[in-house]
Short mmCIF file of the C-alpha atoms (twelve columns), coordinates in Angstrom:
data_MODEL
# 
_entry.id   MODEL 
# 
loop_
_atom_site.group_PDB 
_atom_site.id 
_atom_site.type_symbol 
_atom_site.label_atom_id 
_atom_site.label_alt_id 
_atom_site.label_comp_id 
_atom_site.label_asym_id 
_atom_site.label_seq_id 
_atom_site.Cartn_x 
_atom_site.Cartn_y 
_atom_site.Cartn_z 
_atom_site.pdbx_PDB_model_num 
ATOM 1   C CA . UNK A 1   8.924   -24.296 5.641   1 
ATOM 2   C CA . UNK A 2   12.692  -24.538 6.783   1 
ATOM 3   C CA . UNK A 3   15.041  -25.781 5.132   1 
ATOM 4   C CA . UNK A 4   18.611  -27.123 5.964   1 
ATOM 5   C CA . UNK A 5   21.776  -25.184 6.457   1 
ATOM 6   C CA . UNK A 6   22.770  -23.588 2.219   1 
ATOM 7   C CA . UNK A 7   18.974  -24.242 1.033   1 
ATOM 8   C CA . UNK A 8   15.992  -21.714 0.503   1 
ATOM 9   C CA . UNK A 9   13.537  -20.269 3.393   1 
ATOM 10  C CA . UNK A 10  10.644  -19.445 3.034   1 
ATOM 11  C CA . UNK A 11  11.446  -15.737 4.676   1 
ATOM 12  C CA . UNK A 12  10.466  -12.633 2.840   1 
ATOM 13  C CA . UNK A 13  13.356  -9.850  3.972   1 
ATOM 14  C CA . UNK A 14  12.990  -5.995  4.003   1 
ATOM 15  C CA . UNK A 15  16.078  -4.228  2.726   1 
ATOM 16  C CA . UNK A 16  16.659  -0.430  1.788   1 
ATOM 17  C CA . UNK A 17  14.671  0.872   -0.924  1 
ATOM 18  C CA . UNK A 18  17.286  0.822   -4.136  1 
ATOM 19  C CA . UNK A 19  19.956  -1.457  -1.748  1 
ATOM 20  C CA . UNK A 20  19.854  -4.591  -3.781  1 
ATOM 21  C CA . UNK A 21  22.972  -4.893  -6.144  1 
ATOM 22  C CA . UNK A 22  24.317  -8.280  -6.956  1 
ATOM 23  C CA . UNK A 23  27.193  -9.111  -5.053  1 
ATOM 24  C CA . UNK A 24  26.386  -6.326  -2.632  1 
ATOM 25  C CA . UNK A 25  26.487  -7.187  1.000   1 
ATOM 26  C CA . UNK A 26  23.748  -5.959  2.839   1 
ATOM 27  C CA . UNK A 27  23.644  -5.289  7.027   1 
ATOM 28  C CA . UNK A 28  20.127  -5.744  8.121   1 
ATOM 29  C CA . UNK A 29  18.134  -3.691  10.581  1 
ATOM 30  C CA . UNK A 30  17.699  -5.290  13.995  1 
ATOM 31  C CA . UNK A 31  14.013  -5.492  13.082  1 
ATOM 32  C CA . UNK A 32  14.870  -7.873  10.165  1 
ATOM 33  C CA . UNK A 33  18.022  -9.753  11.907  1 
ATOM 34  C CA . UNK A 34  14.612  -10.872 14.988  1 
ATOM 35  C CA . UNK A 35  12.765  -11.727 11.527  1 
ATOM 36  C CA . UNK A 36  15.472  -14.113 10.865  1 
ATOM 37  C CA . UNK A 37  16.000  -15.767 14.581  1 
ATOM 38  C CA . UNK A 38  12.044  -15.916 14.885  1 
ATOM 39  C CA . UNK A 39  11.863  -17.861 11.199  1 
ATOM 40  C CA . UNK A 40  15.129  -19.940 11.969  1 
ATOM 41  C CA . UNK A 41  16.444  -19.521 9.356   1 
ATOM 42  C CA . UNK A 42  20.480  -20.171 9.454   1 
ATOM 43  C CA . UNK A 43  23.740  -18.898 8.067   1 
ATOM 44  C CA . UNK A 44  24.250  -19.957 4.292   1 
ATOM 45  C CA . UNK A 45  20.369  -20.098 4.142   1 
ATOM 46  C CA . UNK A 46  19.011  -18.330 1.476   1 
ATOM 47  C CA . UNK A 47  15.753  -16.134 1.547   1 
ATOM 48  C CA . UNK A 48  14.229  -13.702 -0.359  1 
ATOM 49  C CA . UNK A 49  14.837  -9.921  -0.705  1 
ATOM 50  C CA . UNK A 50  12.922  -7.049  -1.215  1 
ATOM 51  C CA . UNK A 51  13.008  -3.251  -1.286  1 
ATOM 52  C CA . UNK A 52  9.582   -2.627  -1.528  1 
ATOM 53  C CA . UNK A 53  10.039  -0.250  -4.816  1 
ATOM 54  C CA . UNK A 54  10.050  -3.372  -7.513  1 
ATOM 55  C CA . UNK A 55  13.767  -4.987  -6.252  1 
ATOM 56  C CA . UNK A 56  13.875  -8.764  -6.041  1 
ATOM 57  C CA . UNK A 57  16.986  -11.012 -5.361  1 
ATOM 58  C CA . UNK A 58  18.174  -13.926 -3.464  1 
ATOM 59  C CA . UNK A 59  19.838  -13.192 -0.893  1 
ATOM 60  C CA . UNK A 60  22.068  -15.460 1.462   1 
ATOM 61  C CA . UNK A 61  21.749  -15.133 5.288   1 
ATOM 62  C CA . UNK A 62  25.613  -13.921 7.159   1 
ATOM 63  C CA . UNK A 63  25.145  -14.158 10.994  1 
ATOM 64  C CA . UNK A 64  26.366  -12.630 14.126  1 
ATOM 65  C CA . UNK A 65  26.186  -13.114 17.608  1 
ATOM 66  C CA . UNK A 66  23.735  -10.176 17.250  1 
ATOM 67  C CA . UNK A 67  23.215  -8.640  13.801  1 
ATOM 68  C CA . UNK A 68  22.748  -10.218 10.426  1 
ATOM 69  C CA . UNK A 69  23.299  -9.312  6.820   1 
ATOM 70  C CA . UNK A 70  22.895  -10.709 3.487   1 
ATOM 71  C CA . UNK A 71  24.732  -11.521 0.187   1 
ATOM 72  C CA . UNK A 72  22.825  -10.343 -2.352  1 
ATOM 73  C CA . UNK A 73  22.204  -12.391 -5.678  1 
ATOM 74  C CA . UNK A 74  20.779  -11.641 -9.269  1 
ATOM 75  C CA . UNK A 75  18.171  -9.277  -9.027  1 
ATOM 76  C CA . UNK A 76  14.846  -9.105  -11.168 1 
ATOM 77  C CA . UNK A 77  12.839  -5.719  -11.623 1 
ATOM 78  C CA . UNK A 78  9.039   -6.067  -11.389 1 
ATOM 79  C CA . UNK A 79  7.232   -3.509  -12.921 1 
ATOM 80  C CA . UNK A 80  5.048   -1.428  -10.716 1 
ATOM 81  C CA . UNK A 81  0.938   -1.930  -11.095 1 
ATOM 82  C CA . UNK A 82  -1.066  0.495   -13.326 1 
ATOM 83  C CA . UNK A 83  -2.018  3.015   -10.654 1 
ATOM 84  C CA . UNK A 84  -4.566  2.771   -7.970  1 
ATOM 85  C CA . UNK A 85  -5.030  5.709   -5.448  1 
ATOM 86  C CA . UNK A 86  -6.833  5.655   -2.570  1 
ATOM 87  C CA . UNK A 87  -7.513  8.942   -1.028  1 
ATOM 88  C CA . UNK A 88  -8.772  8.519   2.482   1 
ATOM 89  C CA . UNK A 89  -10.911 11.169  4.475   1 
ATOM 90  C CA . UNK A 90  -9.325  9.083   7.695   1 
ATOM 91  C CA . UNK A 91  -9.962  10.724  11.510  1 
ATOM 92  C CA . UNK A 92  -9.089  7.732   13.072  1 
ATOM 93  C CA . UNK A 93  -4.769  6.920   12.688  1 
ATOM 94  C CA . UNK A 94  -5.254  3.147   13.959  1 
ATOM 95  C CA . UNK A 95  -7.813  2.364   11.554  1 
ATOM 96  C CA . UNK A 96  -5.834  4.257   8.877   1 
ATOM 97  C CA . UNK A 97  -2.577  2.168   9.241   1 
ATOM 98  C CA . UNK A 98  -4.901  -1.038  9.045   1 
ATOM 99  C CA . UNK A 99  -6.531  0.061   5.938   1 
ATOM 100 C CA . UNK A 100 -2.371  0.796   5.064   1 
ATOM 101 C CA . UNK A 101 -1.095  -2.579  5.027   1 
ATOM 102 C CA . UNK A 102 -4.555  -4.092  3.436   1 
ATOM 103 C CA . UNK A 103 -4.235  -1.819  0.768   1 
ATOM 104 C CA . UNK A 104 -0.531  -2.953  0.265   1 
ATOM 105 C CA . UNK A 105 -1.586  -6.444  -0.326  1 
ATOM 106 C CA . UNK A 106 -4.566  -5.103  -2.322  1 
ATOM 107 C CA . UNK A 107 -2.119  -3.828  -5.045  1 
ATOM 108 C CA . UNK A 108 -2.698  -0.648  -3.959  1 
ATOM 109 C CA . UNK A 109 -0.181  2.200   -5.413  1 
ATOM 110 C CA . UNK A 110 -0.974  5.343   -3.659  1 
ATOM 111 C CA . UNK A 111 -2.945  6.019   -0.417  1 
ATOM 112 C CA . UNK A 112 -3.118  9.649   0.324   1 
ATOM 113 C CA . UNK A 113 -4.752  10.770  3.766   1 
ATOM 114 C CA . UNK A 114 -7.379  13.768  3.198   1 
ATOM 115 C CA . UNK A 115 -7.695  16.446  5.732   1 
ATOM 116 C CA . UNK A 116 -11.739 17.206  5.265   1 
ATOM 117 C CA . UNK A 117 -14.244 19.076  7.646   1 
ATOM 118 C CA . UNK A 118 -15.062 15.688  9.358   1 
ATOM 119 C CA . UNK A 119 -11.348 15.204  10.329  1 
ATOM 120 C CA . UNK A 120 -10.190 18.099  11.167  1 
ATOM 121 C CA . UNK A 121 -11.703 18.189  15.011  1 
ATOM 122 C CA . UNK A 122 -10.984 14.568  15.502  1 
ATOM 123 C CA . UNK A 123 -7.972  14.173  18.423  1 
ATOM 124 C CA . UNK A 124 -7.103  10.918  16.744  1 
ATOM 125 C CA . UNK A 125 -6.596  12.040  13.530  1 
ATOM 126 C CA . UNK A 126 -3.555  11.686  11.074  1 
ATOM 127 C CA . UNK A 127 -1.122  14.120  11.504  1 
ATOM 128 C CA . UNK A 128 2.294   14.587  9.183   1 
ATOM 129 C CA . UNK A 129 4.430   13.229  11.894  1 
ATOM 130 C CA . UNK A 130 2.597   9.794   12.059  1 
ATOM 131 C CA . UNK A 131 3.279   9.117   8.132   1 
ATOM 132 C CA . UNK A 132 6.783   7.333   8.054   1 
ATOM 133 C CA . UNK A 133 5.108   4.498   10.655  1 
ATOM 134 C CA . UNK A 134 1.921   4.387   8.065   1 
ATOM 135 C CA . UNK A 135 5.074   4.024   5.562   1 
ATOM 136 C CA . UNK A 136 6.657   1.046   7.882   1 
ATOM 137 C CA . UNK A 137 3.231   -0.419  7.462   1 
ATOM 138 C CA . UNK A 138 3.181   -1.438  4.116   1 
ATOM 139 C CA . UNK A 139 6.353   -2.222  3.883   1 
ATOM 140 C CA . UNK A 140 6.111   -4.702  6.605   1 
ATOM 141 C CA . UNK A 141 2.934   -5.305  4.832   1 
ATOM 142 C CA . UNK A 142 4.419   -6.655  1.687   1 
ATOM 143 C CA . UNK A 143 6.623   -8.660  3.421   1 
ATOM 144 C CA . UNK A 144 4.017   -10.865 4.919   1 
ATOM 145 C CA . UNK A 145 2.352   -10.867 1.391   1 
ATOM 146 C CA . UNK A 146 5.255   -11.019 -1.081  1 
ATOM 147 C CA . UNK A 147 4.653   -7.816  -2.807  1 
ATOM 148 C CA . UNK A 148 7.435   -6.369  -4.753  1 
ATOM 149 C CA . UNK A 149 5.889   -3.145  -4.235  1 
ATOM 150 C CA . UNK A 150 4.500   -0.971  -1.098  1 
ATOM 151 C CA . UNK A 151 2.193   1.721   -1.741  1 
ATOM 152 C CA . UNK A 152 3.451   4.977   -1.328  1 
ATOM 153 C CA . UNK A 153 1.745   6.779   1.176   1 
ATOM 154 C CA . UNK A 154 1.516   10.830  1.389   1 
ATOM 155 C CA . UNK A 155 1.258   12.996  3.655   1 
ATOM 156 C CA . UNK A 156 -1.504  14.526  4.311   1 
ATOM 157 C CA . UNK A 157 -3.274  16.925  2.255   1 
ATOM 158 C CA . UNK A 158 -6.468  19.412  2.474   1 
ATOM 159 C CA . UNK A 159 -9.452  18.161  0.255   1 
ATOM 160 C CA . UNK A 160 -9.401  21.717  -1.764  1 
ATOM 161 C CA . UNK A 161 -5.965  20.884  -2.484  1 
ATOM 162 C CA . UNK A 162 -6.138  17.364  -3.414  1 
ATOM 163 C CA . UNK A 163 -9.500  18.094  -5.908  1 
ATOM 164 C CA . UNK A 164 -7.166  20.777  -8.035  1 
ATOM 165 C CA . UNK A 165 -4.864  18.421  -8.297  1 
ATOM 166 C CA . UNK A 166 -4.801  16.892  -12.078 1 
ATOM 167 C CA . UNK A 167 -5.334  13.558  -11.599 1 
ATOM 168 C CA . UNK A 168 -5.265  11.140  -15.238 1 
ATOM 169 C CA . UNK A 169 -7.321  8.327   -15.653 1 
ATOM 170 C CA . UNK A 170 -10.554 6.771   -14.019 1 
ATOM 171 C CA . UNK A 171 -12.058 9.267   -10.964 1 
ATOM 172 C CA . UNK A 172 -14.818 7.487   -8.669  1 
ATOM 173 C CA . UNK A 173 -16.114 9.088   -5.294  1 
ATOM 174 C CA . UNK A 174 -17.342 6.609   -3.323  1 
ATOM 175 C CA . UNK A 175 -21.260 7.387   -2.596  1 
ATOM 176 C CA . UNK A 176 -24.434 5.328   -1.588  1 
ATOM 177 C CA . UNK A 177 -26.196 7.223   -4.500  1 
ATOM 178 C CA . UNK A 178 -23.688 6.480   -7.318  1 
ATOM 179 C CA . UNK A 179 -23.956 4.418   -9.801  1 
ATOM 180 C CA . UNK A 180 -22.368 0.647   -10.115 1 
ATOM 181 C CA . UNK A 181 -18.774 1.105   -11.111 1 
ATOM 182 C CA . UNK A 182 -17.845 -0.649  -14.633 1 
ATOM 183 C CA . UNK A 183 -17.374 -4.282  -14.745 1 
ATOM 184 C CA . UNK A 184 -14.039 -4.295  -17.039 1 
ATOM 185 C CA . UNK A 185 -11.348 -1.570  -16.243 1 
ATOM 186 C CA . UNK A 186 -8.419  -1.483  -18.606 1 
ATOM 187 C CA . UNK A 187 -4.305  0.075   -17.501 1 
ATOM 188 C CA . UNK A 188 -5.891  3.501   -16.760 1 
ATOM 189 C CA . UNK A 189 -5.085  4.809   -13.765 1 
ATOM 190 C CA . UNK A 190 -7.896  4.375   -10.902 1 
ATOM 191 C CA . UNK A 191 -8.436  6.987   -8.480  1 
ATOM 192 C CA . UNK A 192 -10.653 6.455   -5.506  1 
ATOM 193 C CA . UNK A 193 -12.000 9.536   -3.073  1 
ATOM 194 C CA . UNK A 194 -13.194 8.151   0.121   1 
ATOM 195 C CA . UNK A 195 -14.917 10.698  2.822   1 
ATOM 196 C CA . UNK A 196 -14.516 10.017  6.425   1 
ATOM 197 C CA . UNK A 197 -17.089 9.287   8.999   1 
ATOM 198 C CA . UNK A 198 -19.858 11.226  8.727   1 
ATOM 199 C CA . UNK A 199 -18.988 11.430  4.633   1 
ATOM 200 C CA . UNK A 200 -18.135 14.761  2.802   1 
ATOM 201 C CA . UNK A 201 -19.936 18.108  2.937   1 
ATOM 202 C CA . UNK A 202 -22.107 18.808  0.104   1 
ATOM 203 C CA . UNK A 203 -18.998 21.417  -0.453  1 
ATOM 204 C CA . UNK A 204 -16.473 19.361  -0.483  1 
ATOM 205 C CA . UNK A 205 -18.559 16.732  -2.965  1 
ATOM 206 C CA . UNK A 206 -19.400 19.266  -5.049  1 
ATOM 207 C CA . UNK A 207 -15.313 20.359  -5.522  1 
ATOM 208 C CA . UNK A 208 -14.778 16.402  -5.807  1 
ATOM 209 C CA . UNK A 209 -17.353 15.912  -9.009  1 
ATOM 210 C CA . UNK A 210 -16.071 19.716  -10.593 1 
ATOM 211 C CA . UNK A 211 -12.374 17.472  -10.892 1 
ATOM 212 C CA . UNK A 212 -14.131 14.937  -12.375 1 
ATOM 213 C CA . UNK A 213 -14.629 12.500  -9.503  1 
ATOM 214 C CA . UNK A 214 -17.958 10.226  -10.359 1 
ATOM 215 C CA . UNK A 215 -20.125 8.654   -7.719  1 
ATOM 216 C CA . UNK A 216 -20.030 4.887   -7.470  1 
ATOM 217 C CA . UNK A 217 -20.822 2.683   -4.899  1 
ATOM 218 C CA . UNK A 218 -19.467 -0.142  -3.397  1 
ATOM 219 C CA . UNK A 219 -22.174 -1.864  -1.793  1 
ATOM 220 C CA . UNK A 220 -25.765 -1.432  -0.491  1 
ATOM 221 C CA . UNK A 221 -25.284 0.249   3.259   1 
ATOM 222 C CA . UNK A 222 -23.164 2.959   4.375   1 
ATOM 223 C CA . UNK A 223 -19.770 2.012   4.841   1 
ATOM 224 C CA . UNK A 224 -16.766 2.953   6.984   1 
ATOM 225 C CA . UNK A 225 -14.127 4.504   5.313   1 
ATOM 226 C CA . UNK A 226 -12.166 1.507   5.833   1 
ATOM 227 C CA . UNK A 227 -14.732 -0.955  4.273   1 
ATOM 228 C CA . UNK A 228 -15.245 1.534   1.558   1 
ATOM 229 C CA . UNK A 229 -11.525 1.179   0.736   1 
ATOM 230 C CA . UNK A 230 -11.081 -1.977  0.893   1 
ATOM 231 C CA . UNK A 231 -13.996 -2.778  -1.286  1 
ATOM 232 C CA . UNK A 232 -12.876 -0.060  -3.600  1 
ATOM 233 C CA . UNK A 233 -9.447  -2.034  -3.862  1 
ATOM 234 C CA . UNK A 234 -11.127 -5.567  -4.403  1 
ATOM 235 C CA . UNK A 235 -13.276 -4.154  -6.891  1 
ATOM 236 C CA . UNK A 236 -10.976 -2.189  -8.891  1 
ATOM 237 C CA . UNK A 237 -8.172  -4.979  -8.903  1 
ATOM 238 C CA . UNK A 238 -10.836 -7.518  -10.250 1 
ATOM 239 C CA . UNK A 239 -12.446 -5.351  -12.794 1 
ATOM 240 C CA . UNK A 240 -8.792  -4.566  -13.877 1 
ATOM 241 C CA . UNK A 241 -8.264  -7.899  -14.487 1 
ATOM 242 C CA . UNK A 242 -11.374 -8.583  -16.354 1 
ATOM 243 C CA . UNK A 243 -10.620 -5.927  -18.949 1 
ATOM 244 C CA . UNK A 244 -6.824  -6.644  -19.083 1 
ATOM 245 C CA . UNK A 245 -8.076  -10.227 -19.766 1 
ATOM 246 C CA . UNK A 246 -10.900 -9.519  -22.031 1 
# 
């Protein structure tokens, strides 16, 4: 909804991680200043900021003949969620950046990209270069959604590497033959190891479950990765909720 000339849109804006100050005045991106045209929203109107790293504020809308800034208001902090990692065995880059911006609106915290064996012959596959627009994702992703936090996204790492990483809390490797995960999961950090197509090696599983990682699955058929991590997401942010809750 619109409003009138000096009253609240309903526009989510992207500013500069760590920009919003109040009383700061803020130039947008032309990306943002389209945003603006597109939603019609007008000079004096006021819309809502974010920085994608917990910043919120009010922010009121300056106009040019072609740029745009904002005023920024009080600002609230939101506290980041209790961490949830997905770490993606991904060949495919499109589907990656589509898992990406689910994942932001998922709640999502982390989403590293695994080089495995099943990756590393695939042409389309993630490469260190294409990880600032998988970054643009979910911030654009939390815009549409109203996050106050995008999921930071890595780059790309080797599954050795990843498994001897330490990683704290709750470790689940998503597998046809696991187990159900638990129905109530407390503030303990969730970490989620998804294998590409054509899954993991019995090597690389077996480095996976040395770290800790325990199979669970996530439904009845084999998935793709990016149904796998979605469901993972769904699952843990409901489960979370249930033993926050309970």
């Amino acid at each position: 909804m619109v409003g009138g000339r000096g009253e609240m849109v309903a526009v989510n804006v992207l500013v500069p991680a760590g920009s919003l100050v109040s009383g700061a005045r803020i130039a947008l991106d032309p990306v943002e200043a389209h945003h603006l045209r597109v939603r019609r929203a007008g000079a004096g109107d006021a819309v809502r900021l974010l920085d994608g790293v917990g910043g919120v504020a009010e922010g009121i809308i300056e106009l040019g003949r072609k740029d745009a800034a904002v005023t920024v208001g009080a600002v609230t902090r939101v506290e980041a969620s209790h961490p949830l990692v997905l770490a993606i065995g991904a060949g495919e880059r499109d589907r990656f950046a589509w898992v990406v911006e689910k994942a932001a609106e998922l709640g999502v915290t982390e989403i590293v990209p695994l080089e495995t064996e099943h990756t590393r012959g695939v042409a389309s596959r993630i490469r260190g270069a294409q990880v600032e627009r998988f970054r643009r994702r979910a911030r654009e992703a939390i815009k549409q959604c109203g996050a106050s936090w995008a999921p930071a996204v890595r780059e790309p790492v080797g599954l050795e590497a990843f498994a001897a990483e330490p990683h704290e809390g709750l470790r689940w490797l998503a597998a046809l033959d696991g187990g159900l995960p638990p129905a109530g999961v407390g503030p303990s950090p969730v970490t989620v190891a998804i294998g590409p197509e054509g899954g993991f090696t019995v090597e690389e599983r077996r480095r996976l479950e040395a770290a800790g990682f325990a199979p669970v699955r996530f439904g009845d058929h084999i998935l793709r990765f990016e149904t796998a991590a979605l469901a993972a997401a769904v699952y843990t942010s409901i489960a979370r909720k249930r033993g926050l809750d309970g």
